[in-house]
N, C-alpha and C positions, 0 to 999 in steps of 0.2 A: 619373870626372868627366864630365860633359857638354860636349859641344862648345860653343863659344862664341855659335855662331848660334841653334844648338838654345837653350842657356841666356836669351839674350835676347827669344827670340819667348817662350818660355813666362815668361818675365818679365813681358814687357810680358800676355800673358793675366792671369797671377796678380794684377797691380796693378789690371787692368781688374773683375775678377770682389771681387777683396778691398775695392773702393772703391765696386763698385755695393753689396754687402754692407751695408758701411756704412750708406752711405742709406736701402739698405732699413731694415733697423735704426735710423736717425732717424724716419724716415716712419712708420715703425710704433710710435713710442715716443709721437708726438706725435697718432696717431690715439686708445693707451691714456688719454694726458693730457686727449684734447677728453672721449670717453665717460667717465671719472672726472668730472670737472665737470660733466656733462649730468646723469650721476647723484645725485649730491651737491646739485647747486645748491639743491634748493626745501628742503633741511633748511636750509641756510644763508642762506637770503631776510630772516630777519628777523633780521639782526644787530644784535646787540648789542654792547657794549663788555665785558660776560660771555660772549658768546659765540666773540668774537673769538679769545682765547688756545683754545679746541677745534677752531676750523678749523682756526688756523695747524698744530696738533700735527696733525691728521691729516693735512693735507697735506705734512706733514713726511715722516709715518712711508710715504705713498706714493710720495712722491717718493725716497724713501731706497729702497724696495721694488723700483720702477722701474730706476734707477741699480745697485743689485746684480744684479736679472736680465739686466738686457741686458748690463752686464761681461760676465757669466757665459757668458750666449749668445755673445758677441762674439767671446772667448778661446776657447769650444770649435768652431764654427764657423770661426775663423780658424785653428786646427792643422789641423783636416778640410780647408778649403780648401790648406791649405800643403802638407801629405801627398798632396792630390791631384793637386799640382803638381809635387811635386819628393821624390819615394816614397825612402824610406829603402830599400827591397826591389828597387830599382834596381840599387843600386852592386853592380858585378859582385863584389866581392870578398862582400857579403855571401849572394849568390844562390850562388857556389860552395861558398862555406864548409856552409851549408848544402846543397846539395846532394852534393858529398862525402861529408857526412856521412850522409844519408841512401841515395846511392846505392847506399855498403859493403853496406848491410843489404837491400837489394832482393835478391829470393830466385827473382823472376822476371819476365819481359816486361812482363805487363801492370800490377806494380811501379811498374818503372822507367819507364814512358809514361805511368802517372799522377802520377808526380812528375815527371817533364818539365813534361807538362800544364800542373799547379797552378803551379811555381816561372814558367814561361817565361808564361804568362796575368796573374798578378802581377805579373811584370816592365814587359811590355812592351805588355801589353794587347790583342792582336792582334783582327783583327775575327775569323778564323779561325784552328784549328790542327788539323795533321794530323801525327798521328807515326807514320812508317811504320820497323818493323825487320824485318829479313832472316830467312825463314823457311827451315824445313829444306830445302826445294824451290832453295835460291837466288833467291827472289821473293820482293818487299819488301810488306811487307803491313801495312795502319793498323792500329793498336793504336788507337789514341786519334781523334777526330775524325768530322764527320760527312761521309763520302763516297759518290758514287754508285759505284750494284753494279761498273761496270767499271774503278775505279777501287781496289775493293778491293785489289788484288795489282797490283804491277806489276815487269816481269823488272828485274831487275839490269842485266842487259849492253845496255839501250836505251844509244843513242848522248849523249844528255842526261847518265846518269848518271856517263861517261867525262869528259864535261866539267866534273862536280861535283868530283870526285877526278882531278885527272890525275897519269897515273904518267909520273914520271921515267925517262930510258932509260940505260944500261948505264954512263954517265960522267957521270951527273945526279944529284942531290937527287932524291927526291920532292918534290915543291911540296905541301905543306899545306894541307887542305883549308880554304877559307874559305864565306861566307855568299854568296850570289848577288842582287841586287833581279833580281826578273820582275815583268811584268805579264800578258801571255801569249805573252812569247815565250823561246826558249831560252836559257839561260845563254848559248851562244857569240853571241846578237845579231840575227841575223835574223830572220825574219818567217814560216818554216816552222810549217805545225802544231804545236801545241804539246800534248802528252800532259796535263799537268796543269793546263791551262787552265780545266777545270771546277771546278776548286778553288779561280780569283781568286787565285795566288797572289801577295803583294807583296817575298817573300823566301823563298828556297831553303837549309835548311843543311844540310849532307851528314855525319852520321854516319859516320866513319873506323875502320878497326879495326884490325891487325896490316898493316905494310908500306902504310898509309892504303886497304886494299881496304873500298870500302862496305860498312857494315852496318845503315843505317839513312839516312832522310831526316826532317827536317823541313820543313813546308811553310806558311807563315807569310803568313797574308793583311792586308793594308793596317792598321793600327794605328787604333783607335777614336778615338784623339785630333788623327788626319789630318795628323801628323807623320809623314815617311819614315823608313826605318830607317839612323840614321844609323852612322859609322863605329865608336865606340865599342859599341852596338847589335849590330852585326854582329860584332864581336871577342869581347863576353859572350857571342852566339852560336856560335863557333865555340868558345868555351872549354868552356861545356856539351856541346858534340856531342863534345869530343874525351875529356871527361869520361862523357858516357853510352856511347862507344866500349869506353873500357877496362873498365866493368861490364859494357856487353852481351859481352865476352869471356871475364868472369869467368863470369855465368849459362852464358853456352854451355858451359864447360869444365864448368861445376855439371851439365849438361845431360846430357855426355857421359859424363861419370860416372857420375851415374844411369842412365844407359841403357844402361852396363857394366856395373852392378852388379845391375841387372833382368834382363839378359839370362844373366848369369853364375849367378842365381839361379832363373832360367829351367831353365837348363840340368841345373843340378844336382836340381830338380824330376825333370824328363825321366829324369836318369839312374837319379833311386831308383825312379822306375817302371819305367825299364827292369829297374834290378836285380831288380825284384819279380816281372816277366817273366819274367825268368830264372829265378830259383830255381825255380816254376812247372814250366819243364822240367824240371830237377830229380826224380828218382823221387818221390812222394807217396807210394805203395804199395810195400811187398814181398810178391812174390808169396809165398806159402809155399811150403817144400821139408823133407821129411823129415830128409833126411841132410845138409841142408848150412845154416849159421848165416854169413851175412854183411851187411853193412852199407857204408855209404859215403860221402864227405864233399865238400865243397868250401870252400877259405876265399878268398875273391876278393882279390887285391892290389888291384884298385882296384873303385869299386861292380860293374861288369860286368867278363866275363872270357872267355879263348876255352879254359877244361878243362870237358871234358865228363865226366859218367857215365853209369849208366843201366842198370838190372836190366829186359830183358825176356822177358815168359814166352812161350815158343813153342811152346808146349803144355803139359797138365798134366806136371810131373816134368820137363821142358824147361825152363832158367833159360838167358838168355846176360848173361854180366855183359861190358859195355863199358864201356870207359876209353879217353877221346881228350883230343889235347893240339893244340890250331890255334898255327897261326905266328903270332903277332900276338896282340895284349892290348889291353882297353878294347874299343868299339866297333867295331871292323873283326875281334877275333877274337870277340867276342858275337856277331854277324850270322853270318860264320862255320861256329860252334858250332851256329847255330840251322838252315841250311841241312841240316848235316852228321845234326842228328838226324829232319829231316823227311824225310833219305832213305831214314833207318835204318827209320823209323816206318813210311813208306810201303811198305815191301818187306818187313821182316826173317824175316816167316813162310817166307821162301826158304829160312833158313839152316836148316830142318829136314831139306830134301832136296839143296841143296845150297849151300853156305855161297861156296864159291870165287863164281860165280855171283851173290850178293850183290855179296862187295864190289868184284868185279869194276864191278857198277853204280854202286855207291854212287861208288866212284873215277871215273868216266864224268861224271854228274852234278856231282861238284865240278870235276871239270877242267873242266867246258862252264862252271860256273857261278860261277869265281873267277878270279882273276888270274893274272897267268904264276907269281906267285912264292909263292901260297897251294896249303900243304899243311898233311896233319895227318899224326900218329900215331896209331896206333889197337890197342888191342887187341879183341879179339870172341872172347869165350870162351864154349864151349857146354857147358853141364854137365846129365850125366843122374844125374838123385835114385837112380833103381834101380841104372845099373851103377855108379857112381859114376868115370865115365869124364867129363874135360875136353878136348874137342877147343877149340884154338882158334887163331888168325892173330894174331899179331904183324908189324904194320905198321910197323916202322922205330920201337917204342917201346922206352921202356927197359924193358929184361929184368925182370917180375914175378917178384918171391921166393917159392919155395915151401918153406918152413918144413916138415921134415919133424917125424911126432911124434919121432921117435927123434934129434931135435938136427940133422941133417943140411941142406944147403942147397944147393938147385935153383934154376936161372935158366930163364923160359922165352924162351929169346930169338925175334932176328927171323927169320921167316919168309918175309919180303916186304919190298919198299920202302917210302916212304910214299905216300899216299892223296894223289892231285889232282895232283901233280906230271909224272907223264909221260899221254901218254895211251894208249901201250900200255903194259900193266900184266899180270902174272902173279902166281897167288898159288898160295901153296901151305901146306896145312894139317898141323897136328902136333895129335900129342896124349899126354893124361899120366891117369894114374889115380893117383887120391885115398885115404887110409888114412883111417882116423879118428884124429884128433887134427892131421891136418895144415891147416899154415894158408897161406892163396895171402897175396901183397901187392902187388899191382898201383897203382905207384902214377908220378904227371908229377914233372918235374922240378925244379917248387917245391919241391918236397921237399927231394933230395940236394942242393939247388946254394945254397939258405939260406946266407947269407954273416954270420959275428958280426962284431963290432968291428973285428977284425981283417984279415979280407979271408977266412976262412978258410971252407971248405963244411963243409954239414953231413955231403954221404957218404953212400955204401949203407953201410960200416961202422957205423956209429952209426946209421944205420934197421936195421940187422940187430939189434945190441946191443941196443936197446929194444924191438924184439919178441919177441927171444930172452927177456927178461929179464920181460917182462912177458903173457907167452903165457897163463898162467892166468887174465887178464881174461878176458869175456866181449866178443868183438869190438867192439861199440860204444865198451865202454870203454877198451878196447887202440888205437881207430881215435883217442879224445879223447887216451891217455895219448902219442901218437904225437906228432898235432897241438901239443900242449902242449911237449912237449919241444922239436920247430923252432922254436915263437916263441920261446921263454925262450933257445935257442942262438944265436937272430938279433936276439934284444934286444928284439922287437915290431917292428923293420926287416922287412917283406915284401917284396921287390923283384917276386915271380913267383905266380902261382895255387898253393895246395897244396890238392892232390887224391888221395883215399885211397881202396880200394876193397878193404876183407878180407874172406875168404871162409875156412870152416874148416869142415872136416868133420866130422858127429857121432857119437857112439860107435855 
């Protein structure tokens, strides 16, 4: 409802503008009445008493003509005037109802500030409007309205806007934010500079948001119809900000999600490329060897991993087959991994003349170049096609099985510590000669440590069992018949990298 005062001035307007109407509308009916008879008269100059009964009908059916247009005009012109007086689109209850409803469905900022816009313009008619909401920066920035450049952005934490929202202290309410009349000076009253003086403000209303912290202003210049803004005015005012408050809360949370859900998809982008990195390292090539057939695998528990392999030739009939296992999974043991083989890469032609020497470095290099608590296992095995001799170092890995042809079974165990961990390090080398029909199984601890249902591993026993049992494959497919068997034991539950590397000597 409207204030009383308010109600009576635009009263007395309405009755003033609906009664000049009026008149105008007489005035105007009797100027159509004089040009109808100016026009008319000289057919009707020479009347007759036959003629008589045709004037009167005509001037009937005009004056009937007359009398139904101007009703007509009178009644539509008079809702037009009454609507402009006293607007159905006023009454707060219908400006909310409508705006609730359309607020739900704002999907984002500049939404919601055109529907402020249009409903709060409707309303209340302002000569100007500026709708500023809180941008990711903590700087309130126009959405809506026409401002100058330095006025585009303005910080939050100005002292004005303290006084918009003031926060309650530690055995207080917060006080609720209301509507402010300015002219150009600050809500608290005095006559200091005033920041949004450029914008004529005639009413301030502060956009509240969780614990009433700002998240938006409206800036409301003098009303066209040069009424103030009165009490009622300022309450529909604060009812909308407190209403566009808890949307702009919703959009933001809309906001933050999307931009968790971007980022998360971000991510996962990055990581299949990294995986594609990776594999990459991954041998591409087997070198050829006469006397020796093997192959090699990795299944990653998550897209990147820290098990390594890696067949390299170090000269014709020179194979060294490596198998490493880094501390850490995911991206810290993939970096890792990638380290550990750029040192291998960079040096390994050492391990022809002398291998200690290698990993002597390699271990040097990762200790300068990892964490106190990153280490690897590592095996480095050298194998010559002619004598059919495998020297190799076992760095703190688990013991590779050497499947003899004659059923029998060999461990090659450790020879050394692990790799990165201290920084004096000694190494010391073994070696084992190869028959034909014997097969190596060098493999990380994804393997044995596969947990089913039950909590139960899968075991060097049961990687013995299926290679025993399945040795007349031809190693790729004894390496898949391997692989197979851990997932179907673990359910397709992966917790750890499984990585395989058989080698089997030819007849």
């Amino acid at each position: 409802m409207l204030e009383i005062p308010v109600l009576l001035q635009r009263s007395a307007r309405y009755l003033l503008v609906q009664r000049g109407f009026t008149i105008l509308l007489a005035l105007l009916s009797v100027v159509v009445v004089w040009i109808f008879v100016l026009s008319f008269a000289h057919y009707l100059k020479p009347l007759t008493e036959a003629a008589m009964p045709g004037g009167i009908a005509l001037g009937t059916v005009f004056g009937s003509l007359l009398l139904w247009t101007g009703t007509g005009v009178h009644k539509r012109v008079g809702i037009s005037i009454y609507r402009a007086f006293f607007r159905r689109a006023y009454d707060p209850r219908m400006i909310l109802q409508d705006l609730a409803e359309k607020t739900r469905t704002a999907t984002d900022r500049q939404e919601l500030a055109a529907l402020l816009d249009y409903h709060l313009n409707q309303a209340l008619q302002p000569s100007s409007l500026v709708v500023y909401f809180e941008s990711n920066d903590h700087q309130l920035s126009a959405l809506r309205g026409n401002v100058p450049p330095e006025l585009k952005t303005i910080p939050v934490t100005l002292a004005i806007m303290a006084k918009l929202v003031p926060h309650g202290g530690v055995d207080r309410h917060f006080e609720a934010p209301r509507a402010w009349e300015s002219s150009a000076e600050s809500p608290s009253g005095n006559t200091e500079s005033f920041l949004l003086a450029p914008l004529h403000p005639d009413c301030l209303v502060p956009i509240p948001g969780r614990d009433s912290r700002l998240v938006g202003l409206l800036v409301l210049g003098a009303r066209l119809s040069e009424e103030s803004y009165s009490s009622d005015d300022k309450r529909l005012l604060a009812s909308v900000a407190s209403q566009a408050g808890v949307a702009l809360e919703s959009i933001g949370l809309g906001e933050k999600i999307a931009e968790r859900i971007e980022a998360e998809r971000r991510i996962a982008q990055e990581m299949e490329y990294a995986k594609q990195v990776q594999a990459r390292l991954f041998p591409q090539k087997l070198p050829s060897m006469k006397t020796l057939e093997y192959a090699g695998g990795c299944i990653q528990a998550r897209q990147v991993g820290g098990d390594y392999y890696d067949f390299l030739e170090l000269c014709p009939g020179r194979l060294a087959l490596v198998l490493a296992d880094i501390a850490g999974k995911g991206i810290s043991g993939a970096l890792l991994m990638a380290n550990l083989q750029a040192n291998l890469l960079s040096q390994y032609a050492v391990a022809l003349d002398d291998l200690p020497r290698l990993l002597k470095s390699v271990n040097q290099l990762f200790y300068e170049n990892s964490g106190d608590s990153s280490y690897v296992t590592l095996l480095f095995a050298d194998y010559d096609d002619s004598s059919r001799r495998l020297r190799y170092v076992n760095c703190g890995h688990l013991p590779p099985l050497l499947l003899r042809a004659d059923g029998k079974l060999e461990r090659l165990t450790a020879t050394n510590t692990v790799l990165g961990l201290f920084e004096k390090w000694a190494c010391a080398v073994a070696e084992v000669l190869l028959a034909a029909g014997d097969t190596l199984v060098p493999y990380t601890d994804g393997v044995t440590e596969a947990e089913n249902a039950n909590g139960e591993q899968f075991g060097e026993s049961r990687l013995v069992e299926t290679a025993l049992a399945q040795r007349h494959l031809p190693v790729s497919s004894l390496l898949e018949t391997i692989v197979t068997t851990v997932q179907e034991f673990s359910g397709g539950e992966q917790a750890d990298d499984i990585t395989l590397v058989l080698a089997r000597c030819r007849s």
